[in-house]
C-alpha positions as CSV (number, residue, x, y, z in Angstrom):
1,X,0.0,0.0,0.0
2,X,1.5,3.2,-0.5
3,X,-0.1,6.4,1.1
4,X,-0.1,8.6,-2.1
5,X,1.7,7.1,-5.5
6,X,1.4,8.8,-8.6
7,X,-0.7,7.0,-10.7
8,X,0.2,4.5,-12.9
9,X,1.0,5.0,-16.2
10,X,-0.3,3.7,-19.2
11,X,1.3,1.0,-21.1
12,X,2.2,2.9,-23.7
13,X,4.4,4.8,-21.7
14,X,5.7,2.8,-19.3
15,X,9.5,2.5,-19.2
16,X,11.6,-0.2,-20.2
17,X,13.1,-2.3,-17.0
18,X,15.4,-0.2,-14.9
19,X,19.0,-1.8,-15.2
20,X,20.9,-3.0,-12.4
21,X,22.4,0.6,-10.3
22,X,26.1,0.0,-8.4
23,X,24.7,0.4,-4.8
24,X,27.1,3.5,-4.3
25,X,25.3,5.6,-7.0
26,X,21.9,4.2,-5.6
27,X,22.8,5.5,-2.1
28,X,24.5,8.5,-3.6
29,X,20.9,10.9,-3.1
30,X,20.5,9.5,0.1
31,X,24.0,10.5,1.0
32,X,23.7,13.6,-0.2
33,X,20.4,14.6,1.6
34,X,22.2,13.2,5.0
35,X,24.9,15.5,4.2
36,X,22.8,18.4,3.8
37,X,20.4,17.9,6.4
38,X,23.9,17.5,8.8
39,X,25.2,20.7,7.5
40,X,21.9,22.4,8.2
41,X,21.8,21.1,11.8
42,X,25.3,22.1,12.5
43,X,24.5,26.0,10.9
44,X,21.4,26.5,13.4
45,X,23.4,24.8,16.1
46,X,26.9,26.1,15.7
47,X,26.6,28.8,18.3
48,X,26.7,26.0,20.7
49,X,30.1,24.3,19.2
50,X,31.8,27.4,19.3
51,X,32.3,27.1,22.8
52,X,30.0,24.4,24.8
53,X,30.8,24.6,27.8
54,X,31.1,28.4,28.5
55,X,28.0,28.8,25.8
56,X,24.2,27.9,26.4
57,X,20.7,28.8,24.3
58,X,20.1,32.2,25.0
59,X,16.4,31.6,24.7
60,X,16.1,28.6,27.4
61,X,18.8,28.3,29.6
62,X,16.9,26.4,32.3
63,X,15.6,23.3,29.8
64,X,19.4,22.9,28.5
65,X,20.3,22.5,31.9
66,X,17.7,19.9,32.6
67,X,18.6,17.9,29.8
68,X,22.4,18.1,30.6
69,X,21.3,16.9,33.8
70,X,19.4,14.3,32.4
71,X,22.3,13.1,30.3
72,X,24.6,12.7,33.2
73,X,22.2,11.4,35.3
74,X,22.4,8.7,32.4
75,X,26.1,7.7,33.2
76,X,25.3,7.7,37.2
77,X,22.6,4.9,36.6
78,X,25.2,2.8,34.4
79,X,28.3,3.7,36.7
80,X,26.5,3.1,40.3
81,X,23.0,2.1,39.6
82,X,19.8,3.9,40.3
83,X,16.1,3.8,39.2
84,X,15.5,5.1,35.8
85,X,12.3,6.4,36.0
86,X,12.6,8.0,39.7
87,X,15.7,10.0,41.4
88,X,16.2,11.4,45.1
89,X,19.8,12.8,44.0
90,X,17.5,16.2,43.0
91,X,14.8,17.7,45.4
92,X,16.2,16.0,48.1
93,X,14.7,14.7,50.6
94,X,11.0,14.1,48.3
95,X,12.8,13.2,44.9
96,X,11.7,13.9,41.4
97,X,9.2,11.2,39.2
98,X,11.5,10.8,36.1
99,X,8.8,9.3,34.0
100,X,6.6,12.1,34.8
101,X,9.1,14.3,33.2
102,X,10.8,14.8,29.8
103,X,13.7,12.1,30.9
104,X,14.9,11.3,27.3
105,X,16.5,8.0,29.0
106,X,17.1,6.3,26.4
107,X,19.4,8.8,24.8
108,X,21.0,9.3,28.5
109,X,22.1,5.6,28.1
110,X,23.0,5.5,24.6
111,X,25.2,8.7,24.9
112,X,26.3,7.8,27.9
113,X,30.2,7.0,26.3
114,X,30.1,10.6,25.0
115,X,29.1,12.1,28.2
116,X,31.4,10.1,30.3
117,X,34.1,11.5,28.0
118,X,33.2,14.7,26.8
119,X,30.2,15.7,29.5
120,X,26.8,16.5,29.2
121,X,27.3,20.0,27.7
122,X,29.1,18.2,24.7
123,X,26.4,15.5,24.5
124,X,23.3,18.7,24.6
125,X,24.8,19.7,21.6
126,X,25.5,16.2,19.5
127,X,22.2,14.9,20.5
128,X,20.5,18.6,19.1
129,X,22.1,18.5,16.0
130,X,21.3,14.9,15.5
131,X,18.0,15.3,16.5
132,X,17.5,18.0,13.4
133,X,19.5,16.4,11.0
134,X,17.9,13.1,11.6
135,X,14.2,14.6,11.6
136,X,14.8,15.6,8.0
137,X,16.5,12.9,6.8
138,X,13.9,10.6,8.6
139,X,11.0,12.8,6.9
140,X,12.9,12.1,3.1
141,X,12.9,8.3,3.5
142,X,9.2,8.2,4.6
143,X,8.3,10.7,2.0
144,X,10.5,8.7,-0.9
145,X,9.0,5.7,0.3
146,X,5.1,6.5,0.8
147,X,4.4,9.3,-1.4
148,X,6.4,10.4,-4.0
149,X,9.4,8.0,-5.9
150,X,11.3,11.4,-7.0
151,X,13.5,12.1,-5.0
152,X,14.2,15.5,-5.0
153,X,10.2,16.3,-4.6
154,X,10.9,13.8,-0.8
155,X,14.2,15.7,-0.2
156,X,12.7,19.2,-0.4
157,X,9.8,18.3,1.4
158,X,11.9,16.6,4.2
159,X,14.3,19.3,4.7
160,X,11.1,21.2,5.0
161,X,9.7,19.3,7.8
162,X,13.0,18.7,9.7
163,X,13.7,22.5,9.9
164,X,10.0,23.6,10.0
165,X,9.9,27.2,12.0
166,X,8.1,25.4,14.9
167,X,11.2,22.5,15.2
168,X,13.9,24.9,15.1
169,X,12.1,26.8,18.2
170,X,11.7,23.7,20.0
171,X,15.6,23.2,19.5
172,X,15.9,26.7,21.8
173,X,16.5,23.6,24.3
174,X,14.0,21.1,23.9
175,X,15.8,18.0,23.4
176,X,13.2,15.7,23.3
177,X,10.8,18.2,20.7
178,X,13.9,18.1,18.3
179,X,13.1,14.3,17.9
180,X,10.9,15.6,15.3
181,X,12.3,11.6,13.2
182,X,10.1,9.7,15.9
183,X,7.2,10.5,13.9
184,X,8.3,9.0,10.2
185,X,9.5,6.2,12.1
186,X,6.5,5.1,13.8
187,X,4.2,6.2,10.5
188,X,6.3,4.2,8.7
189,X,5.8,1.0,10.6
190,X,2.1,1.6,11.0
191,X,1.8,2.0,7.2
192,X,3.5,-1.4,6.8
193,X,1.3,-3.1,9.4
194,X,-0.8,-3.7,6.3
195,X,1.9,-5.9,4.4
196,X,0.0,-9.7,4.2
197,X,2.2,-11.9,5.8
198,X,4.1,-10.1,8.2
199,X,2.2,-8.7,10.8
200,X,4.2,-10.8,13.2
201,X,7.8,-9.2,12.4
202,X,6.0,-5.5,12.5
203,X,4.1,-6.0,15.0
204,X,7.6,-6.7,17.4
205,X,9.1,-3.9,15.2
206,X,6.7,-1.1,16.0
207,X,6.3,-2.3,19.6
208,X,9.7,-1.7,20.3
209,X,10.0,1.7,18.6
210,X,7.2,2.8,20.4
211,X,8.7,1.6,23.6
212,X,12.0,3.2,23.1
213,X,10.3,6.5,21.8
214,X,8.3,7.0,25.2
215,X,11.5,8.0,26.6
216,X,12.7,9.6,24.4
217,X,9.7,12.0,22.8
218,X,6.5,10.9,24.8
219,X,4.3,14.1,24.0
220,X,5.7,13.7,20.0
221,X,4.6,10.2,20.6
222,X,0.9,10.6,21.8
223,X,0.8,13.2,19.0
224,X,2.0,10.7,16.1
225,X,-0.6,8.4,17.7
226,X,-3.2,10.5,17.5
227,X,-2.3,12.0,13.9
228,X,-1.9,8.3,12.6
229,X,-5.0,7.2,14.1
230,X,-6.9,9.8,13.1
231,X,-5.5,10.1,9.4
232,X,-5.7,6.1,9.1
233,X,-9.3,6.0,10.0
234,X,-10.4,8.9,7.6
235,X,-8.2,7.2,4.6
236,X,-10.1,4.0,5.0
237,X,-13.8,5.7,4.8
238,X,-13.9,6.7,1.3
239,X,-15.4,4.2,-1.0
240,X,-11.9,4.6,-3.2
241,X,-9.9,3.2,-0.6
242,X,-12.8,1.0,1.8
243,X,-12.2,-2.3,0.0
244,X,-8.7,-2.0,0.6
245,X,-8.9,-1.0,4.1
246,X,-11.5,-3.7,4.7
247,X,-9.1,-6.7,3.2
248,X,-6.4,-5.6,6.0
249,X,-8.0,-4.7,8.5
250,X,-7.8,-8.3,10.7
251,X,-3.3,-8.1,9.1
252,X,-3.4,-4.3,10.6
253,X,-5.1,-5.8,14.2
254,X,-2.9,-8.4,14.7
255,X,0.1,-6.4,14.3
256,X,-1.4,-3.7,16.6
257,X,-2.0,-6.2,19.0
258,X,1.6,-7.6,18.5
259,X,2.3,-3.9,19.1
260,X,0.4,-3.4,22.1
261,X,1.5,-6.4,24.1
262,X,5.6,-5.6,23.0
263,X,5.1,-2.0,23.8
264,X,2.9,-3.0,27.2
265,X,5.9,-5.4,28.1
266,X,8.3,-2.4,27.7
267,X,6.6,0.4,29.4
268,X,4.7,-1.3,32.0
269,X,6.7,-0.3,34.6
270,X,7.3,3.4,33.2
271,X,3.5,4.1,33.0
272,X,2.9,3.2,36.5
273,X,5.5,5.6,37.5
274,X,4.2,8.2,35.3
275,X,0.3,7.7,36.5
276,X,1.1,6.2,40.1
277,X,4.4,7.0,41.2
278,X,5.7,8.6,44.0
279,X,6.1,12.1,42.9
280,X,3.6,11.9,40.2
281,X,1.0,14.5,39.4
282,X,-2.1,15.6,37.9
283,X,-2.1,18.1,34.9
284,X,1.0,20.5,34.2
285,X,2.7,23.1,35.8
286,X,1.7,25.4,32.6
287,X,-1.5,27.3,31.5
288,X,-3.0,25.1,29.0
289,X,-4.7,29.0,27.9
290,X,-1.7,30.6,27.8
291,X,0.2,27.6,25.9
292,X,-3.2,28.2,22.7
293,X,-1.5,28.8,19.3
294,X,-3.0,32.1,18.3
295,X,-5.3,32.3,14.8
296,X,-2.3,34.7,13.4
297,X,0.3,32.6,14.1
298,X,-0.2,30.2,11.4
299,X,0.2,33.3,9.1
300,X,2.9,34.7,10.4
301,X,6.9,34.5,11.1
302,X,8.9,32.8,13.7
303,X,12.2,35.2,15.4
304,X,14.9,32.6,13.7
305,X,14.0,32.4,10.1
306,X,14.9,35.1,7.2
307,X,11.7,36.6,7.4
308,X,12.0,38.2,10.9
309,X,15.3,39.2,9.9
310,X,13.8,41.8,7.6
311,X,11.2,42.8,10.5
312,X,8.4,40.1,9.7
313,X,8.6,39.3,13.6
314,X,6.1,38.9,15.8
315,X,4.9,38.4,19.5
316,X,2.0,35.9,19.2
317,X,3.9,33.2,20.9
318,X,3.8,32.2,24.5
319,X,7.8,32.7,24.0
320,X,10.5,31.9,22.0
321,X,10.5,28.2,22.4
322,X,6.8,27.5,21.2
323,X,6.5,29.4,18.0
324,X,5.2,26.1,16.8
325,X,3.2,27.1,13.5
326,X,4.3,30.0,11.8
327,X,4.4,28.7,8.9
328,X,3.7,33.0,7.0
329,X,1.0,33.3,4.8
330,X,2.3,32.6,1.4
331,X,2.9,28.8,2.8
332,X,-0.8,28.8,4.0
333,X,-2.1,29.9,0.4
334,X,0.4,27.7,-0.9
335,X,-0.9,24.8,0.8
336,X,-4.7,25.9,0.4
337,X,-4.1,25.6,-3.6
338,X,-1.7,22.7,-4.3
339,X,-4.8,21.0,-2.2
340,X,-7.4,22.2,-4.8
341,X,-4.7,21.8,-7.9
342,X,-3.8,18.2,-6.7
343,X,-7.4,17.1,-6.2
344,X,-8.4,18.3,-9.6
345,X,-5.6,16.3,-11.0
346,X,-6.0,13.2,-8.9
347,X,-7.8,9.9,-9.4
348,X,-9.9,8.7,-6.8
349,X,-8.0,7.0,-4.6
350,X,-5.4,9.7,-4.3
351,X,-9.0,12.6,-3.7
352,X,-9.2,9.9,-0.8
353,X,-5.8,10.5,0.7
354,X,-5.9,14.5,0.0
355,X,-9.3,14.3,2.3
356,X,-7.6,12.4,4.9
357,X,-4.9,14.8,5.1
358,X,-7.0,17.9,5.4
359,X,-8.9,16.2,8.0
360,X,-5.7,15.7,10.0
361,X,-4.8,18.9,9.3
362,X,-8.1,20.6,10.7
363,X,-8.5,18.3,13.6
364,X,-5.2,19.3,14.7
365,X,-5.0,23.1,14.0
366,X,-8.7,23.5,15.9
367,X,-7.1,21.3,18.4
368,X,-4.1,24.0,18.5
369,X,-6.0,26.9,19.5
370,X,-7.2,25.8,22.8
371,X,-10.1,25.7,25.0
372,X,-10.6,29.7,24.1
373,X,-10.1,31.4,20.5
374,X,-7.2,33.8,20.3
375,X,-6.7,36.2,18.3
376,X,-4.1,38.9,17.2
377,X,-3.0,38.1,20.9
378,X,-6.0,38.6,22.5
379,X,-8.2,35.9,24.3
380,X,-11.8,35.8,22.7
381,X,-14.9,34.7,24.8
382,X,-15.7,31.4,21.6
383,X,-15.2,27.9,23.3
384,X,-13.2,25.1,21.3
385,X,-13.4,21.3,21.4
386,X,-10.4,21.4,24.1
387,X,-12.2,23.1,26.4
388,X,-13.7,19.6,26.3
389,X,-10.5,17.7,25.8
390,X,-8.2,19.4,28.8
391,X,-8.8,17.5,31.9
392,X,-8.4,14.3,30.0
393,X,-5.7,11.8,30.7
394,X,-2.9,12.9,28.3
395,X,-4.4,15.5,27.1
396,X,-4.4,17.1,30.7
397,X,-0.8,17.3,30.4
398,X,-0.3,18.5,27.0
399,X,-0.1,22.3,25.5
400,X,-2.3,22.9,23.3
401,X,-0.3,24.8,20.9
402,X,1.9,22.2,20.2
403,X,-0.5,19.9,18.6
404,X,0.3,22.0,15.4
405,X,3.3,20.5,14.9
406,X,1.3,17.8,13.4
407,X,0.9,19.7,10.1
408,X,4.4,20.4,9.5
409,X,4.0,16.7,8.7
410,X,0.9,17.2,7.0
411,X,2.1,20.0,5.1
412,X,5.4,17.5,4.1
413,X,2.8,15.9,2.4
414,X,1.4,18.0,0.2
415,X,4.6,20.0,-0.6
416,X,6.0,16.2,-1.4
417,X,3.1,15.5,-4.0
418,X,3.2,19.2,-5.6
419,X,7.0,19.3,-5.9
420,X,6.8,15.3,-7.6
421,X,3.9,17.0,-10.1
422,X,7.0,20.4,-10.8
423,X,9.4,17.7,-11.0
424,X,7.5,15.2,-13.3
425,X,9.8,15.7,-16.6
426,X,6.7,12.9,-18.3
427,X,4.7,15.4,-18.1
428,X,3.6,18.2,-21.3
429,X,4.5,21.6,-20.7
430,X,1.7,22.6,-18.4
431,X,0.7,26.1,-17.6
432,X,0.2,26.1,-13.8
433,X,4.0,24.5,-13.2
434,X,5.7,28.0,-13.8
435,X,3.7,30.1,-11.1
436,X,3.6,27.5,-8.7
437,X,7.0,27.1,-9.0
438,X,7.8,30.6,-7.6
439,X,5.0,30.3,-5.5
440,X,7.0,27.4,-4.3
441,X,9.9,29.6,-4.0
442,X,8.5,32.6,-2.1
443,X,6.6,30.3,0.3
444,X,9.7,28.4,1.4
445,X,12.6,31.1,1.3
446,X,11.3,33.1,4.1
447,X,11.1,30.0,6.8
448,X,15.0,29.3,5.6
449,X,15.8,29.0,9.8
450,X,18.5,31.5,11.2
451,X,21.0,29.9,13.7
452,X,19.6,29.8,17.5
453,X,20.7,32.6,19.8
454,X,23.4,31.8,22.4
455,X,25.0,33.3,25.8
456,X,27.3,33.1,28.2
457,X,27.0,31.0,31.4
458,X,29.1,30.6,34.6
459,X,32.2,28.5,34.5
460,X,32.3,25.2,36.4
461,X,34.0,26.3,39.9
462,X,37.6,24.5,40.2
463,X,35.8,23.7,44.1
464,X,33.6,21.3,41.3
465,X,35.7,20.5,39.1
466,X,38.5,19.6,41.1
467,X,36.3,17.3,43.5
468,X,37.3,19.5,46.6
469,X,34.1,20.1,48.0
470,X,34.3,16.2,49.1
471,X,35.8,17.6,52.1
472,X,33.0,19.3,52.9
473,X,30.3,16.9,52.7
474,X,30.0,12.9,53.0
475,X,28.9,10.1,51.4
476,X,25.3,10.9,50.2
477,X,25.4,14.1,51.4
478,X,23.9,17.3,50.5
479,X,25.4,20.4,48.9
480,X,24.1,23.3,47.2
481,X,25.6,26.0,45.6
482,X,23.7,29.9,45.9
483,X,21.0,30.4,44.9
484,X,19.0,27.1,45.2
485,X,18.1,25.5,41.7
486,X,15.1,26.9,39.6
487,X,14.4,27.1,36.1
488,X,15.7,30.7,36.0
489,X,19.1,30.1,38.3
490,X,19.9,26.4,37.1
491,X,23.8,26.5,37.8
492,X,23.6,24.1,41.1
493,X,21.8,21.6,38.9
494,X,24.8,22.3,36.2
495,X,27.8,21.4,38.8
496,X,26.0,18.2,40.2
497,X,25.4,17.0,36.6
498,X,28.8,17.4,35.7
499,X,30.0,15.9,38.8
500,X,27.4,12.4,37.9
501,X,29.1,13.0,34.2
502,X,32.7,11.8,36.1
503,X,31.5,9.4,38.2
504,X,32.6,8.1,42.1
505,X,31.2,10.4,45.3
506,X,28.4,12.4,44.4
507,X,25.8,14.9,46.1
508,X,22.1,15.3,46.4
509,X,20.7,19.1,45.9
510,X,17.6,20.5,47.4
511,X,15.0,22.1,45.1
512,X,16.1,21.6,41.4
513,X,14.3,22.2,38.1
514,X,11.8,20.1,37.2
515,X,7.8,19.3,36.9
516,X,6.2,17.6,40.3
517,X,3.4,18.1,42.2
518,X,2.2,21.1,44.1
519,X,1.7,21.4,48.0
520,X,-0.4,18.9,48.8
521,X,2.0,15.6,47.1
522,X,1.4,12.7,45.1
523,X,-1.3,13.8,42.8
524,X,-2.1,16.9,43.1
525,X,-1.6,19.6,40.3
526,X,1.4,19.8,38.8
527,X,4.2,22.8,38.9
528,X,7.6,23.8,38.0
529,X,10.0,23.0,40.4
530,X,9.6,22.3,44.2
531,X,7.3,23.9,46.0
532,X,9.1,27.2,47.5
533,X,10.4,26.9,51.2
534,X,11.7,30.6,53.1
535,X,15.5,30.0,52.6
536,X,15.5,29.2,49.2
537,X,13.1,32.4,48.1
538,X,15.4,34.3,50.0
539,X,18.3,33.4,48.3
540,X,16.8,33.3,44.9
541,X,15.1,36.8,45.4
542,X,18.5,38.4,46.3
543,X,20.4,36.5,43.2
544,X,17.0,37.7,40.9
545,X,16.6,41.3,41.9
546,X,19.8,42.2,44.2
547,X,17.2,42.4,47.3
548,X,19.2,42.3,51.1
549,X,16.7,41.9,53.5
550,X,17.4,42.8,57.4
551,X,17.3,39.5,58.6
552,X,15.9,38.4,62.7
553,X,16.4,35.8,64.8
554,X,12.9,34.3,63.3
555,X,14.5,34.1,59.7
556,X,17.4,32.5,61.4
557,X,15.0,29.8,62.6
558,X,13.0,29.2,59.5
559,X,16.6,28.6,58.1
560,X,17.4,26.1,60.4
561,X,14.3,24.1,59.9
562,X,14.5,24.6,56.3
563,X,18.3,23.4,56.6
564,X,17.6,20.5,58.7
565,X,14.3,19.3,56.3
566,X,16.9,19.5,53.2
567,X,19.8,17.9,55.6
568,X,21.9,20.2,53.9
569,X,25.5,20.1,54.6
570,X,27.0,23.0,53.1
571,X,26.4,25.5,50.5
572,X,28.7,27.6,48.2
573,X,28.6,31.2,46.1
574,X,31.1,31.0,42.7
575,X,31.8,34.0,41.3
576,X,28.9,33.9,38.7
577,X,25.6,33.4,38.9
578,X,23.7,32.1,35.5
579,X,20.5,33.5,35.1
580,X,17.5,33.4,32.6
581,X,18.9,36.2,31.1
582,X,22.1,37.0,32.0
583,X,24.1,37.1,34.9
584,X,22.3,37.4,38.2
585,X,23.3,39.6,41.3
586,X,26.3,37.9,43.3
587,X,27.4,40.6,45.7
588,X,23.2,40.6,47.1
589,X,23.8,36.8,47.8
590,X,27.0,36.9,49.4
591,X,25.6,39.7,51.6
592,X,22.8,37.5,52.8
593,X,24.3,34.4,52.5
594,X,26.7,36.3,55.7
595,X,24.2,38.3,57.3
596,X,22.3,34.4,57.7
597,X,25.3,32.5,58.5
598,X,28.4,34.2,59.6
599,X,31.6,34.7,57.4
600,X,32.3,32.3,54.5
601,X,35.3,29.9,54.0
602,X,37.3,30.7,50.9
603,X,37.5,27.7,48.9
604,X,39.3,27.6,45.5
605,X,37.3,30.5,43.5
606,X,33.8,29.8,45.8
607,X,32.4,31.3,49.0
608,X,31.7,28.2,51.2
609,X,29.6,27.9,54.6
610,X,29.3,24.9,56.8
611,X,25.9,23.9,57.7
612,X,25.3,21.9,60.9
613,X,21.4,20.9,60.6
614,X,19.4,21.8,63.4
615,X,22.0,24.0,64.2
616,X,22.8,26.6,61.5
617,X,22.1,29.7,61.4
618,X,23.0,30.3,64.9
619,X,20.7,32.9,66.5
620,X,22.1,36.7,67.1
């Protein structure tokens, strides 16, 4: 079965047998689109190789640091064992549910050699560029196979989808959104589910991928799914396709069923954790109504593409990191007429797959705007379907907006077949190929992606590096560096990852950046990080806006019961502080830090103070 093939020619024109190809000039296109997919990856990356351990993605420094945490949190569970899915080494003493979070474990242990030898900020950056690289090259070998058999109509369509506007915002950190190849992959092996014969062998196959790609992209995941399920279902309706569908329907159950029990066997274990684990939680920590694609967006321009280099910017998006659609308007008319060109042109069967593919489409671009309209920025009063959708399991912990990132793939598509008609040398001068050939053009040009912004970030302390702070705290112990880790102050979540990333003694840090559940534990709603506790809002507020406060013996108090709840055993100021957005106020920390607990210790190139729980801060 294939999704959309041209249609078959008549005999009359049908070509003579292909000769026999040497398999180096077969695989010569594919080479060539791997090469230029790589080169792509490494042009919006290359900010990040310039310097990766000093740089960081100037848009999202907090998610970078989660993933580098992640990925050396990979090598601790290979070097001295540990529980994939669930950690107490962050957010000490409660923990943090892995599974509920976006983990990526699988890459953890397969880049685990790269991060033992290079470390995790090395590893950020490989597994980024991979990720886009592999996307579109992943995107040309489902298109070649599926839709079109020209090659150059699969590459340009691929390339398209791999470096989409919405993918290369997701790469502003967002290691597991980059995975944009896990949806090819598993279409692919859904497609073939069909095959007479066979359901057996791709059954096990897609079982596993689907297995493996829970940890790696599990929102991407339950979005392929859903696309799949949906575009499957509205492909085998029509009456040009219902015999078909009907003749392998019981081959597509088995397989599924295969699937099912091999992906069940997998991810038992991990589902539990994600639904019932310690740590778990209902929901997200984010505003599904903030995290609506807006109406506009789909016709307008994300910040890293040539458009909003000539001032076609915007600010419809949540923020930099989910401009998801903005695919401009000359794309959107594009599409809206190689659909009407195409079905006019088409036989039955391929009218079939065009409906199917604007059913997708819609589903998943109503499904995009939320539980309440937006427009031009502004909120509207007009309900949607996900008002209806949103406290759903699943869909309770998804953002709305990014459910348009399903028709960068459906747009593949239909870029794919109209680039395959432009490209079709069979076929007589025909009027329309000219204009819609620069229309082509014009569409495409502006979404060419600009490399991802970059900044500087703290050093690793030699006290770190150098494994002195060992003397400072024992086995299982628990140090923290000032301020406490947040999203927006990440760099004590930095130093323990790279201290996991070498292996031996390691540490446990209070607080952290993460998602877990609010006050009341174990299933309530979900938030970013842990929930706040005096002493670490008092750090953080000093490092965020330079704030000293005049501290009493009550403060002192809270700070030792806070201390004594973390079992902390001492903390540490370097000389920089990464923030969001820049550096954050040192000299306001190291004031408080001394007004709370006395002079510091200077250690190497970091301020350190002892912490007896129970007993630090001593009152005044």
């Amino acid at each position: 079965m294939s999704v959309a093939a041209p249609a078959p020619r008549t005999t009359e024109d049908r070509p003579a047998p292909p000769r026999a190809v040497p398999v180096l000039r077969r695989w010569r296109p594919h080479l060539l689109v791997a090469v230029v997919a790589l080169a792509l990856a490494v042009y919006v990356t290359h900010g990040l190789w310039r310097q990766p351990y000093t740089q960081t993605i100037g848009e999202n420094v907090g998610d970078q640091t989660f993933f580098e945490w992640v990925l050396a949190y990979g090598v601790h569970i290979l070097r001295d064992g540990g529980n994939p899915f669930f950690t107490t080494m962050m957010n000490s003493p409660l923990g943090v549910n892995l599974a509920a979070n976006t983990s990526i474990t699988v890459d953890a242990i397969l880049f685990a050699p790269l991060t033992i030898l290079a470390g995790p900020q090395v590893t950020f950056a490989t597994i980024l560029t991979l990720n886009l690289a592999g996307s579109a090259f992943a995107w040309y070998l489902f298109l070649g196979r599926w839709v079109t058999r020209n090659r150059a109509a699969a590459a340009i369509a691929g390339l398209f989808c791999g470096f989409a506007p919405g993918f290369v915002s997701h790469a502003n950190g967002h290691v597991n959104w980059t995975s944009g190849w896990v949806a090819p992959l598993v279409l692919w092996w859904l497609l073939k589910l069909a095959e007479k014969g066979r359901w057996l062998r791709n059954g096990l196959v897609l079982g596993v991928i689907l297995g493996c790609s829970f940890t790696i992209a599990a929102e991407g995941l339950f979005f392929t799914a859903l696309a799949g399920g949906v575009f499957v279902i509205a492909w085998s309706v029509p009456r040009a396709h219902r015999e078909e569908a009907r003749q392998a329907l019981p081959t597509v159950l088995a397989g599924l069923g295969v699937a099912a029990v091999v992906a069940f066997a997998l991810l038992a274990y991990p589902l539990y954790m994600h639904f019932a684990g310690p740590q778990t939680f209902a929901g997200t920590g984010f505003n599904q109504r903030h995290y609506a694609e807006d109406v506009a967006a789909y016709f307008s321009y994300s910040d890293r593409t040539l458009a909003a280099k000539v001032g076609l910017g915007n600010n419809l998006a949540a923020n930099s990191t989910e401009q998801t659609s903005f695919f401009g308007l000359p794309l959107m008319i594009l599409i809206v007429a190689s659909f009407v060109l195409l079905r006019r042109r088409s036989g039955p069967g391929r009218r079939a797959t065009l409906l199917a593919l604007a059913i997708t489409g819609g589903v998943f671009m109503v499904i995009s705007f939320g539980p309440r309209l937006r427009i031009f920025g502004a909120e509207t009063d007009i309900p949607l379907p996900y008002a209806l959708l949103q406290r759903l399991p699943l869909f309770d912990s998804a953002l709305p907006l990014r459910f348009s990132l399903v028709l960068v793939g459906v747009f593949g598509v239909i870029l794919a077949m109209l680039a395959d008609m432009l490209l079709d040398r069979a076929d007589a001068p025909d009027p329309v190929h000219a204009p819609f050939a620069a229309a082509f053009t014009f569409a495409l040009l502006p979404l060419f992606p600009l490399p991802l912004l970059t900044s500087p970030r703290a050093p690793e302390p030699e006290f770190i590096s150098a494994g002195h702070w060992k003397q400072y705290v024992p086995e299982g112990g628990t140090l923290t560096a000032l301020p406490f880790a947040t999203n927006v102050a990440g760099d004590a979540q930095r130093w323990q990852a790279y201290t996991m990333a070498r292996g031996g003694r390691q540490f446990r840090i209070p607080d952290g950046y993460f998602l877990g559940p609010d006050v009341g534990g174990a299933g309530e709603k979900g938030r970013i990080g842990a929930v706040p506790r005096p002493t670490d809002w008092l750090f953080l507020r000093a490092a965020l806006y330079g704030y000293v406060p005049q501290l009493t013996n009550w403060d002192r108090a809270t700070a030792r019961e806070d201390f004594a709840y973390w079992d902390i055993d001492a903390v540490f100021l370097p000389a920089e502080i990464t923030g969001a957005h820049g550096m954050l106020h040192h000299t306001a920390v190291e004031l408080t830090a001394t007004e709370l607990l006395g002079a510091p210790e200077q250690v190497d190139d970091v301020l350190v103070w002892r912490i007896r729980p129970g007993v630090d801060p001593i009152d005044r």
